[in-house]
mmJSON file of the N, C-alpha and C atoms, coordinates in Angstrom:
{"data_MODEL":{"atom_site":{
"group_PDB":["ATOM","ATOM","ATOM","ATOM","ATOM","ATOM","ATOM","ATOM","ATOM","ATOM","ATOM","ATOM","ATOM","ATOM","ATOM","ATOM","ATOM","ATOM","ATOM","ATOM","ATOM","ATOM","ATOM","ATOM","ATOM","ATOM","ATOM","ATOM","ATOM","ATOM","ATOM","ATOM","ATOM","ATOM","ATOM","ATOM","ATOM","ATOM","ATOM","ATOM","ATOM","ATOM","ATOM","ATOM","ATOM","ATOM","ATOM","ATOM","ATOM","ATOM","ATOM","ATOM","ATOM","ATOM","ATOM","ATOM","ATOM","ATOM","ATOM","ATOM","ATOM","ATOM","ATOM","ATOM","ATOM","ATOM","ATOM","ATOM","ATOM","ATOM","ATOM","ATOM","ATOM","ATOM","ATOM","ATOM","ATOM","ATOM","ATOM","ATOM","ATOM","ATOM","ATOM","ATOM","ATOM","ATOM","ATOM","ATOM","ATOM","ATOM","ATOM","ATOM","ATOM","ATOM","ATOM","ATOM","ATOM","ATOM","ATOM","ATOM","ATOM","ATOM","ATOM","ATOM","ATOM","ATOM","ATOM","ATOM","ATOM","ATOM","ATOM","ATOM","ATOM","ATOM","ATOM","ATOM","ATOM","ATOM","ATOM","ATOM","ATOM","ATOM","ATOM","ATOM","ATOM","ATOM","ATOM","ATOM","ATOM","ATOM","ATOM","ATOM","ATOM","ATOM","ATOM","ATOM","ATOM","ATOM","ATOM","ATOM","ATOM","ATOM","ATOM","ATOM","ATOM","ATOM","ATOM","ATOM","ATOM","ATOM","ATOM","ATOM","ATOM","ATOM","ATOM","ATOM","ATOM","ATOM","ATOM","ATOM","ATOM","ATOM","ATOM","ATOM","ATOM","ATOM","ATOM","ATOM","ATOM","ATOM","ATOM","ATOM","ATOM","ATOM","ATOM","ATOM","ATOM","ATOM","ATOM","ATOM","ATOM","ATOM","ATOM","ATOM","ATOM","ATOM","ATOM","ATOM","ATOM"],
"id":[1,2,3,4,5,6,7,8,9,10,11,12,13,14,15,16,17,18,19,20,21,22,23,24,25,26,27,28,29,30,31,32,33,34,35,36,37,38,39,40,41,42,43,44,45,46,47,48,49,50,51,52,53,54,55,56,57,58,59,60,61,62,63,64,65,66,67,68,69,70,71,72,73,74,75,76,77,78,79,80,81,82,83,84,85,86,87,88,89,90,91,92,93,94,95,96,97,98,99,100,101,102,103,104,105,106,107,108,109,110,111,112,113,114,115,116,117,118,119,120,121,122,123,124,125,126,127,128,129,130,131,132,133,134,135,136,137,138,139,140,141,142,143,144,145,146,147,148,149,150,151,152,153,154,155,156,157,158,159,160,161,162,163,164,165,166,167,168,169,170,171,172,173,174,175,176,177,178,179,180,181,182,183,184,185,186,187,188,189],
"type_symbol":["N","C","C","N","C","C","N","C","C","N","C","C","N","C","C","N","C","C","N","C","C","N","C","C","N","C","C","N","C","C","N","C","C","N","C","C","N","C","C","N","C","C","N","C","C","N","C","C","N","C","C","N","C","C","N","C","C","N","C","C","N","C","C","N","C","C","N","C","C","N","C","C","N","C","C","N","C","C","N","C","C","N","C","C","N","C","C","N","C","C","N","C","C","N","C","C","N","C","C","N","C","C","N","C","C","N","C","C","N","C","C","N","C","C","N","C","C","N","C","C","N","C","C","N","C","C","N","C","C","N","C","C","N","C","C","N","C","C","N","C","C","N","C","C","N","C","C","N","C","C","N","C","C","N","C","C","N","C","C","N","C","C","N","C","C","N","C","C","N","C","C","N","C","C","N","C","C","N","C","C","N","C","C","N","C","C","N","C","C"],
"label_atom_id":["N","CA","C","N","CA","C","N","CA","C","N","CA","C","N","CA","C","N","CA","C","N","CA","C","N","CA","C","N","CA","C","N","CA","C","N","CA","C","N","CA","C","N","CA","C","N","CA","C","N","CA","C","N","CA","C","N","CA","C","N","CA","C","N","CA","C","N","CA","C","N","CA","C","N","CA","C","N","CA","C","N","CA","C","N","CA","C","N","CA","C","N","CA","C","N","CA","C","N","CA","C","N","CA","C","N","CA","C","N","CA","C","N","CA","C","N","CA","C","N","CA","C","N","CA","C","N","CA","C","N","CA","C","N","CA","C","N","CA","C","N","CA","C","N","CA","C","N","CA","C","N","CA","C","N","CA","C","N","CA","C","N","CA","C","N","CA","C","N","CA","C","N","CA","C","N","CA","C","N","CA","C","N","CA","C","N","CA","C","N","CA","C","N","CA","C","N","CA","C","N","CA","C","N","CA","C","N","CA","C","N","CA","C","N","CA","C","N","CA","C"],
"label_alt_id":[null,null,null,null,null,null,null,null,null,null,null,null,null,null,null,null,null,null,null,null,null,null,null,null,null,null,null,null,null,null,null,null,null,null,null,null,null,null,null,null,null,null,null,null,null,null,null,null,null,null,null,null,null,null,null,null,null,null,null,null,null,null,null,null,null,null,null,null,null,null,null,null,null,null,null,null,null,null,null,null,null,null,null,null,null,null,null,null,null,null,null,null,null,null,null,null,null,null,null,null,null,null,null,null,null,null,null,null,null,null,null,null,null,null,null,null,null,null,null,null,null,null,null,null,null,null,null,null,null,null,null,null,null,null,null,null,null,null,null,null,null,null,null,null,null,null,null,null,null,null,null,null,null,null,null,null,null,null,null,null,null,null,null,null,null,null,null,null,null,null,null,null,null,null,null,null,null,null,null,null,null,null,null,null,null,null,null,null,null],
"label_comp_id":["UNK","UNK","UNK","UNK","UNK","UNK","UNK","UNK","UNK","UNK","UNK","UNK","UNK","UNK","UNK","UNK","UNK","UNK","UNK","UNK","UNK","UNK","UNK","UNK","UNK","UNK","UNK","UNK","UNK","UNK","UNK","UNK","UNK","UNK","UNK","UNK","UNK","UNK","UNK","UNK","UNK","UNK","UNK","UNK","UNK","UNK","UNK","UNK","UNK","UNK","UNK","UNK","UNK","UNK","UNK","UNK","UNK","UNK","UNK","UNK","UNK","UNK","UNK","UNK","UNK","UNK","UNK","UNK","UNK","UNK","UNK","UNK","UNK","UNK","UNK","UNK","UNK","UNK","UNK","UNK","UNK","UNK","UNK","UNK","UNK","UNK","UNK","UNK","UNK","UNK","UNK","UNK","UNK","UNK","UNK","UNK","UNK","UNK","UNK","UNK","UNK","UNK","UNK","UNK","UNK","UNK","UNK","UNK","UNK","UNK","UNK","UNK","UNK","UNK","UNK","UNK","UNK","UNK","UNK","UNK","UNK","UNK","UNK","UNK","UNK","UNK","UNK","UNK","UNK","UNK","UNK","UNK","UNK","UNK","UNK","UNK","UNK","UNK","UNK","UNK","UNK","UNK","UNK","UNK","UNK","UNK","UNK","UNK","UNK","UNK","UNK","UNK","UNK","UNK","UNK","UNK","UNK","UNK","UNK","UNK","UNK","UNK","UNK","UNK","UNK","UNK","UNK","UNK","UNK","UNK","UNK","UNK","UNK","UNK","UNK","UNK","UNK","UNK","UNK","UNK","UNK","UNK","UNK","UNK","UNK","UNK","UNK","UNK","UNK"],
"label_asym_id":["A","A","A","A","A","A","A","A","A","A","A","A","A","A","A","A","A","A","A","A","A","A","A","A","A","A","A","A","A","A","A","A","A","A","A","A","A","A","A","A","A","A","A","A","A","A","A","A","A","A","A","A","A","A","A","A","A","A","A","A","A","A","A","A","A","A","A","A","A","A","A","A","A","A","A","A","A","A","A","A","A","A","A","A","A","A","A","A","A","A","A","A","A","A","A","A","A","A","A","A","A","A","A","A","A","A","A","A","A","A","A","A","A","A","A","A","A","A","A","A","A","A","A","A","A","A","A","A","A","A","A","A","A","A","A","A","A","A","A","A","A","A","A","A","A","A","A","A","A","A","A","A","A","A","A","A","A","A","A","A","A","A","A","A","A","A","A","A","A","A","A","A","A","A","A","A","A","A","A","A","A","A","A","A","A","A","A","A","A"],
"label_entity_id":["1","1","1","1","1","1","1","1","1","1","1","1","1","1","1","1","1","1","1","1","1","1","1","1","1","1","1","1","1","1","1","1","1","1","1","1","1","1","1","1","1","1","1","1","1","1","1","1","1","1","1","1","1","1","1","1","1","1","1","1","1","1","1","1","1","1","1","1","1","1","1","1","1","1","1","1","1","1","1","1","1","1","1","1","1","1","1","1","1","1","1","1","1","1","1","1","1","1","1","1","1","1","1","1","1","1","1","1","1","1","1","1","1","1","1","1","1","1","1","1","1","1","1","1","1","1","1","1","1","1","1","1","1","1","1","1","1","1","1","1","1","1","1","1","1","1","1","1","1","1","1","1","1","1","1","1","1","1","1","1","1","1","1","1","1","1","1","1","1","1","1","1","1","1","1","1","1","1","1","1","1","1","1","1","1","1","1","1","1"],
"label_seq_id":[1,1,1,2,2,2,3,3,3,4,4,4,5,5,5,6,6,6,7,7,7,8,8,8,9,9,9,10,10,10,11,11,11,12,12,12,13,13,13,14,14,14,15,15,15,16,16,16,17,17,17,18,18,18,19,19,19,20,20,20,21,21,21,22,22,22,23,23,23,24,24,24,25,25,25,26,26,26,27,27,27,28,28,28,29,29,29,30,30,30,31,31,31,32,32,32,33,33,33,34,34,34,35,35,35,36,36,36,37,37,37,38,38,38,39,39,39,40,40,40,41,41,41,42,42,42,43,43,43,44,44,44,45,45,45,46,46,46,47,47,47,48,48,48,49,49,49,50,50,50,51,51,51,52,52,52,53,53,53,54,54,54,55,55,55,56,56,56,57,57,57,58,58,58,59,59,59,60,60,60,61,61,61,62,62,62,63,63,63],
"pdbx_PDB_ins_code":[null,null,null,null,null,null,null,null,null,null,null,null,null,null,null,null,null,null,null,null,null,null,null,null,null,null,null,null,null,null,null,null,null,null,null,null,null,null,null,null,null,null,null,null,null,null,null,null,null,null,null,null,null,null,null,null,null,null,null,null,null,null,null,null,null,null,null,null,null,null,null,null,null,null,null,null,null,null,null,null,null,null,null,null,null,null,null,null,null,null,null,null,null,null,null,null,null,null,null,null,null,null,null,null,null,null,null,null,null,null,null,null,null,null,null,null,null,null,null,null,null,null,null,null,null,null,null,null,null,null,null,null,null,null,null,null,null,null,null,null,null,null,null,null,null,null,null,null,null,null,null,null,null,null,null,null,null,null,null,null,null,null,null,null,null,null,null,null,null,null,null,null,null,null,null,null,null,null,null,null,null,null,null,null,null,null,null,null,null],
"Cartn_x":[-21.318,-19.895,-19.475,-20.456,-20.161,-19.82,-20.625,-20.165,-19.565,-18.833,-17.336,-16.33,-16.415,-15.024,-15.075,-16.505,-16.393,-16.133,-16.215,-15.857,-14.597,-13.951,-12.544,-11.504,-12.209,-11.379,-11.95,-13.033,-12.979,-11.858,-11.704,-11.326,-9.289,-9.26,-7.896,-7.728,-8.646,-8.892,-8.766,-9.426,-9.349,-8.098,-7.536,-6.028,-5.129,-5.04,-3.829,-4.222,-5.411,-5.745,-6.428,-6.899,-7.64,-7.002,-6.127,-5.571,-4.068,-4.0,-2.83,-1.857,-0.388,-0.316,1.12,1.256,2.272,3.863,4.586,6.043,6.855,8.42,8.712,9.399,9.752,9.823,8.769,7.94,6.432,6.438,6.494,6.581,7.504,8.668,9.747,9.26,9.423,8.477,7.52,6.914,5.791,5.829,6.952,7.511,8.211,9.111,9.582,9.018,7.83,6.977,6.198,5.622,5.169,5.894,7.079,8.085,8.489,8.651,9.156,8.033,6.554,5.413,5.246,5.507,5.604,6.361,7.54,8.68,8.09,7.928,7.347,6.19,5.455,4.041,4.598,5.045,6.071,6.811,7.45,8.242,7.628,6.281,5.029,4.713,4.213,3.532,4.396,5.709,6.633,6.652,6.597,6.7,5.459,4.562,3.494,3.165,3.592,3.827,4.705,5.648,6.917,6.323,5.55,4.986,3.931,3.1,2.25,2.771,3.334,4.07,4.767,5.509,6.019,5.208,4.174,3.101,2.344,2.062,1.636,2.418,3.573,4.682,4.561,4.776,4.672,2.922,2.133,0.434,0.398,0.949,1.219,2.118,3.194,4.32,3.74,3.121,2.389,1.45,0.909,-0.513,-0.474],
"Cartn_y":[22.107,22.402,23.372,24.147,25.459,24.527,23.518,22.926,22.136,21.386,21.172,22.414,23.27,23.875,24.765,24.745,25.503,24.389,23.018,21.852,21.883,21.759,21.828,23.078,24.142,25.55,25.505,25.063,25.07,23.676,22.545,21.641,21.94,22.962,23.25,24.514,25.016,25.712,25.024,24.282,23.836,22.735,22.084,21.931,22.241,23.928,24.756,25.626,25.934,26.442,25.645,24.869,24.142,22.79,22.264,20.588,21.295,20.364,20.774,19.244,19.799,18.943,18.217,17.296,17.0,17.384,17.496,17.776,16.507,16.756,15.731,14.85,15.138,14.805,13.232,13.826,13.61,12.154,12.125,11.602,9.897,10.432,9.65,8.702,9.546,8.552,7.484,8.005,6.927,6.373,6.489,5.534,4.76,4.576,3.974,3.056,3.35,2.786,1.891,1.816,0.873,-0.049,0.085,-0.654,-1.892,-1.306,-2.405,-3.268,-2.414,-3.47,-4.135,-3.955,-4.344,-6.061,-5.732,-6.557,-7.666,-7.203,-8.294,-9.15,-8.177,-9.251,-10.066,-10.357,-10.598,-12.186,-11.924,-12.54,-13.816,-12.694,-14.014,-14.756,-14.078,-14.618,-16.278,-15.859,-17.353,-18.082,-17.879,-18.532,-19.407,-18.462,-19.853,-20.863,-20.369,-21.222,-22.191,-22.015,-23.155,-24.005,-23.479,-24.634,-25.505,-24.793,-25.433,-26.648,-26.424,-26.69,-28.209,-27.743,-29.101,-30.168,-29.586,-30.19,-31.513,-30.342,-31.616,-32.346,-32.09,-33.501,-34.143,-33.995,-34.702,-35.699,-35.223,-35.728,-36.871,-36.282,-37.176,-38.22,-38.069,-39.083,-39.91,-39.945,-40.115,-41.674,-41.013,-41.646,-41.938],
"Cartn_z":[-21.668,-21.763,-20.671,-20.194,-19.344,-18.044,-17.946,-16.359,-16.649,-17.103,-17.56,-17.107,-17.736,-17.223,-15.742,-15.6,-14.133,-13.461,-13.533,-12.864,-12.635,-13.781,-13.833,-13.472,-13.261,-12.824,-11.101,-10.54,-8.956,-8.587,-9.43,-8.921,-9.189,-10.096,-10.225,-8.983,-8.89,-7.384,-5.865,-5.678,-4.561,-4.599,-5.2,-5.286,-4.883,-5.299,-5.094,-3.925,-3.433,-2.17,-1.055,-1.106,-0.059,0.538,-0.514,-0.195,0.29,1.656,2.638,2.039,1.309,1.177,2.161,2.116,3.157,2.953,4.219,3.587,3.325,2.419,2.073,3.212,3.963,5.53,6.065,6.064,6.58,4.688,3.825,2.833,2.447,3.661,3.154,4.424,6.308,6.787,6.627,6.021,5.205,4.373,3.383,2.394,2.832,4.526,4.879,6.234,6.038,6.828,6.065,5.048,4.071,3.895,3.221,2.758,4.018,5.56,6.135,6.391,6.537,6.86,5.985,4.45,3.427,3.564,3.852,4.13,5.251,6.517,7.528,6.486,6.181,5.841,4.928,3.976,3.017,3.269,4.93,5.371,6.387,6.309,7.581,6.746,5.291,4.13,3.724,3.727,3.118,4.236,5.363,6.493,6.564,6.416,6.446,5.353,4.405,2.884,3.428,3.766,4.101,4.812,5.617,7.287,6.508,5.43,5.096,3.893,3.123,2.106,3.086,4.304,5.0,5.227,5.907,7.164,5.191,4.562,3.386,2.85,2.777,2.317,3.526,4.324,5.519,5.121,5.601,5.557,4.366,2.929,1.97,1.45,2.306,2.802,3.77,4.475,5.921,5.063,4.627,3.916,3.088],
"occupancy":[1.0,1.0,1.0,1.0,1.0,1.0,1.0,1.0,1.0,1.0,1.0,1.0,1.0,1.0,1.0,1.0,1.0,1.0,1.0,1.0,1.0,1.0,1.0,1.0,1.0,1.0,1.0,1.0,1.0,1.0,1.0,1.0,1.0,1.0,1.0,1.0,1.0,1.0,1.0,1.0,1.0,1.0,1.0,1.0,1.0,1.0,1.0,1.0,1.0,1.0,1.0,1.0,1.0,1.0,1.0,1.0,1.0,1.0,1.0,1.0,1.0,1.0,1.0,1.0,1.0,1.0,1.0,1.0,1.0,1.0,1.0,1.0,1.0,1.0,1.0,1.0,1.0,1.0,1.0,1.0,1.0,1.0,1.0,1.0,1.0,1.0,1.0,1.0,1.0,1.0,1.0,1.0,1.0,1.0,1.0,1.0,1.0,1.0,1.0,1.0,1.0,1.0,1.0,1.0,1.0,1.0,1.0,1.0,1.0,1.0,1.0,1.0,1.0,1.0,1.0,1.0,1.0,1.0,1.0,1.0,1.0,1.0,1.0,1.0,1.0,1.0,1.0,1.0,1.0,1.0,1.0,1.0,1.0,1.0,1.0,1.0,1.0,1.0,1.0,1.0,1.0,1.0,1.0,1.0,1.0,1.0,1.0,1.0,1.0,1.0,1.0,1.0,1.0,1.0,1.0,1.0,1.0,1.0,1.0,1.0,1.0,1.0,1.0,1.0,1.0,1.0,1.0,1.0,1.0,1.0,1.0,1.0,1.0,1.0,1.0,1.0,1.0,1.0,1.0,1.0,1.0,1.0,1.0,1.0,1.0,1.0,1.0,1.0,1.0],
"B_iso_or_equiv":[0.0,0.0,0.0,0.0,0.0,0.0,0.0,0.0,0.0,0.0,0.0,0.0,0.0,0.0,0.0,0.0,0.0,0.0,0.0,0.0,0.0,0.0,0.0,0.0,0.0,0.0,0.0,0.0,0.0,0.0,0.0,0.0,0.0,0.0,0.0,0.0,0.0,0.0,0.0,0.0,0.0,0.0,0.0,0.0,0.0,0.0,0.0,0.0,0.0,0.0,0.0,0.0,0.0,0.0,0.0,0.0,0.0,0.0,0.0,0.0,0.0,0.0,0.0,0.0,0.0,0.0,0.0,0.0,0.0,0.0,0.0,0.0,0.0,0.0,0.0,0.0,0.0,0.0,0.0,0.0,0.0,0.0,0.0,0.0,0.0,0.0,0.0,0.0,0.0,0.0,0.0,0.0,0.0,0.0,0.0,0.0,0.0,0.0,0.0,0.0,0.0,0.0,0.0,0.0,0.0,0.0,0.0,0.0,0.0,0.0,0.0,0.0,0.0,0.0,0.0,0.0,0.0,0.0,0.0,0.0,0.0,0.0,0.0,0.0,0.0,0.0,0.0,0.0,0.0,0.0,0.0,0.0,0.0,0.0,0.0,0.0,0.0,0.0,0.0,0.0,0.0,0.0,0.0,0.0,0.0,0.0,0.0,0.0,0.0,0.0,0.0,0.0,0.0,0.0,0.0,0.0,0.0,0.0,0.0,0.0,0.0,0.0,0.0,0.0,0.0,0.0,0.0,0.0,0.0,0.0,0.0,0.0,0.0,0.0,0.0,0.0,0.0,0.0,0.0,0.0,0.0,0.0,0.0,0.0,0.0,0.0,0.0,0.0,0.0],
"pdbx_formal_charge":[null,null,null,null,null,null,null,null,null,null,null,null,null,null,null,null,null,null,null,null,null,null,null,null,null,null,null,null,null,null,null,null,null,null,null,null,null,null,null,null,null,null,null,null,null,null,null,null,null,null,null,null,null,null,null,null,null,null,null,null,null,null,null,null,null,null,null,null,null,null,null,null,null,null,null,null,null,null,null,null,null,null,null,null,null,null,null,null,null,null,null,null,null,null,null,null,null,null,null,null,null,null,null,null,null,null,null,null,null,null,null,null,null,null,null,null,null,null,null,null,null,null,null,null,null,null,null,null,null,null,null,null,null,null,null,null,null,null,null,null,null,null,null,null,null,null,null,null,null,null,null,null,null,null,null,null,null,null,null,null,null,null,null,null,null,null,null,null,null,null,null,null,null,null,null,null,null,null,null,null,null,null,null,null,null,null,null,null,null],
"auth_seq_id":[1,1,1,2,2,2,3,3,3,4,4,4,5,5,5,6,6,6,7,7,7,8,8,8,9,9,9,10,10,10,11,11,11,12,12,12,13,13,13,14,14,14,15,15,15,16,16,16,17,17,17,18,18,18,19,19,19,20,20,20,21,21,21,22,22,22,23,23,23,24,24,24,25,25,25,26,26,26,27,27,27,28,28,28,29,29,29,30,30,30,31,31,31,32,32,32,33,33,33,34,34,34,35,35,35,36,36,36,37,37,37,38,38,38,39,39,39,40,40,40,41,41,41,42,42,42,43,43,43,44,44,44,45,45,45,46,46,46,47,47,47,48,48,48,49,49,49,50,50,50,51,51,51,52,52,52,53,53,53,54,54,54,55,55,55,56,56,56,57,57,57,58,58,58,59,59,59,60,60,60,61,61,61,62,62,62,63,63,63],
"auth_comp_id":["UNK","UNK","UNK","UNK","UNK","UNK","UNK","UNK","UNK","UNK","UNK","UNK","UNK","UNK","UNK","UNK","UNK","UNK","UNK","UNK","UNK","UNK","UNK","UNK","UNK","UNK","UNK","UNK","UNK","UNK","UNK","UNK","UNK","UNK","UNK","UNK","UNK","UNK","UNK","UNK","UNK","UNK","UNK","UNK","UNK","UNK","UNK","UNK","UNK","UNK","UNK","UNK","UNK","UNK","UNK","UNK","UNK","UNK","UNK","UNK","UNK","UNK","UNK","UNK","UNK","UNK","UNK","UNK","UNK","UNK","UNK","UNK","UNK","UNK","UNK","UNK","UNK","UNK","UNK","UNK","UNK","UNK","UNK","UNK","UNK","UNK","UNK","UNK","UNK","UNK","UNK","UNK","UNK","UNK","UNK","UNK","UNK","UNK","UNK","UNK","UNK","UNK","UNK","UNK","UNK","UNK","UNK","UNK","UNK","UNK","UNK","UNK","UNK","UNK","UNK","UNK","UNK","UNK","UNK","UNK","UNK","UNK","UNK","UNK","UNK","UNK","UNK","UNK","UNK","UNK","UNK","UNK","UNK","UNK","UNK","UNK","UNK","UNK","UNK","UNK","UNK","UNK","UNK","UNK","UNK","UNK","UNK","UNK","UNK","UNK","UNK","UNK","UNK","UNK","UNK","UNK","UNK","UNK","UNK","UNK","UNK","UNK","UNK","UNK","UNK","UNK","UNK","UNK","UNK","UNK","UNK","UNK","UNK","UNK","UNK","UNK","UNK","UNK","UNK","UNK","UNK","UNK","UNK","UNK","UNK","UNK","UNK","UNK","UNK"],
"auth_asym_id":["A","A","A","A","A","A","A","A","A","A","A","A","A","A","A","A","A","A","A","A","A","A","A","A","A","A","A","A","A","A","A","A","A","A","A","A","A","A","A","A","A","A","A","A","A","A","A","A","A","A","A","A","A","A","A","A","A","A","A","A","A","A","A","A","A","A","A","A","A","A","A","A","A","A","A","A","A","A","A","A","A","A","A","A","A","A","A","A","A","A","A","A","A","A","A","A","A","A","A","A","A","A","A","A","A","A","A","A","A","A","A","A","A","A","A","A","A","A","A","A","A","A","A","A","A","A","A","A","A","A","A","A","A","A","A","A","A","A","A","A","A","A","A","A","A","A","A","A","A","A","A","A","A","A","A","A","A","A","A","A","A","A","A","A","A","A","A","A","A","A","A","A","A","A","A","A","A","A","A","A","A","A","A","A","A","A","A","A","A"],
"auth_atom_id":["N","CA","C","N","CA","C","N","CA","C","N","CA","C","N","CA","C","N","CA","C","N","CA","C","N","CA","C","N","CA","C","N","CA","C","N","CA","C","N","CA","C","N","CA","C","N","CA","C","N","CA","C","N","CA","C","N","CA","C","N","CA","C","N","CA","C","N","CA","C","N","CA","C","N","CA","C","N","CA","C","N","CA","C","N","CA","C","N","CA","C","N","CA","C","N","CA","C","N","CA","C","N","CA","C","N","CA","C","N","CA","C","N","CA","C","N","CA","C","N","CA","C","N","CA","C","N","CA","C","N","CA","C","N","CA","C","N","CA","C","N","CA","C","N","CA","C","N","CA","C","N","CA","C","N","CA","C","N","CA","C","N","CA","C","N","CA","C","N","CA","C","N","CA","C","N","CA","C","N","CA","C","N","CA","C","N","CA","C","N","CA","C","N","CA","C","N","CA","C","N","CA","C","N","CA","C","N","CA","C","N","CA","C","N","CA","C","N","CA","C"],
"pdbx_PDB_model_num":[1,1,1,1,1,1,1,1,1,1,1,1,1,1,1,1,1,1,1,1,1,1,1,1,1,1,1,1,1,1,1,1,1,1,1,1,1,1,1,1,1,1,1,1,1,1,1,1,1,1,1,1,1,1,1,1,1,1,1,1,1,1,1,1,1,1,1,1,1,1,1,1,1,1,1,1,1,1,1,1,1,1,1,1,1,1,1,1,1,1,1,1,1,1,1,1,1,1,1,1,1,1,1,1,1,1,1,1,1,1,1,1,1,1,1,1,1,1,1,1,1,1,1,1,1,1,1,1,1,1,1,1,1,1,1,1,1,1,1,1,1,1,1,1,1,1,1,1,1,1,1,1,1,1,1,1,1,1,1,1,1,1,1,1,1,1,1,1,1,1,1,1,1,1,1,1,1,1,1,1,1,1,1,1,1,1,1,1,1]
}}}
């Protein structure tokens, strides 16, 4: 039980003194940087669904 809470009192330690944490600045950047890569991949993703999705009606119309 003793190393249990010394676990938990260095790790509530190094938290509040050791972890640099980012500003909200630095936060929103990067929330708005996800989101559009988010968006492209998203947008490649249906794109190639569509091409593929054609190309086999096509192949199976075909044949």
């Amino acid at each position: 039980m003793n190393k249990l809470v010394a676990f938990v009192k260095e790790s509530y330690d190094e938290m509040r003194t050791k972890v640099t944490w980012p500003k909200y600045s630095e936060l929103q950047g990067s929330s708005v940087l996800v989101l559009v890569a988010s968006l492209i991949f998203a947008l490649f993703i249906g794109v190639v669904d569509l091409a593929f999705e054609n190309a086999l009606k096509w192949f199976y119309n075909a044949f």
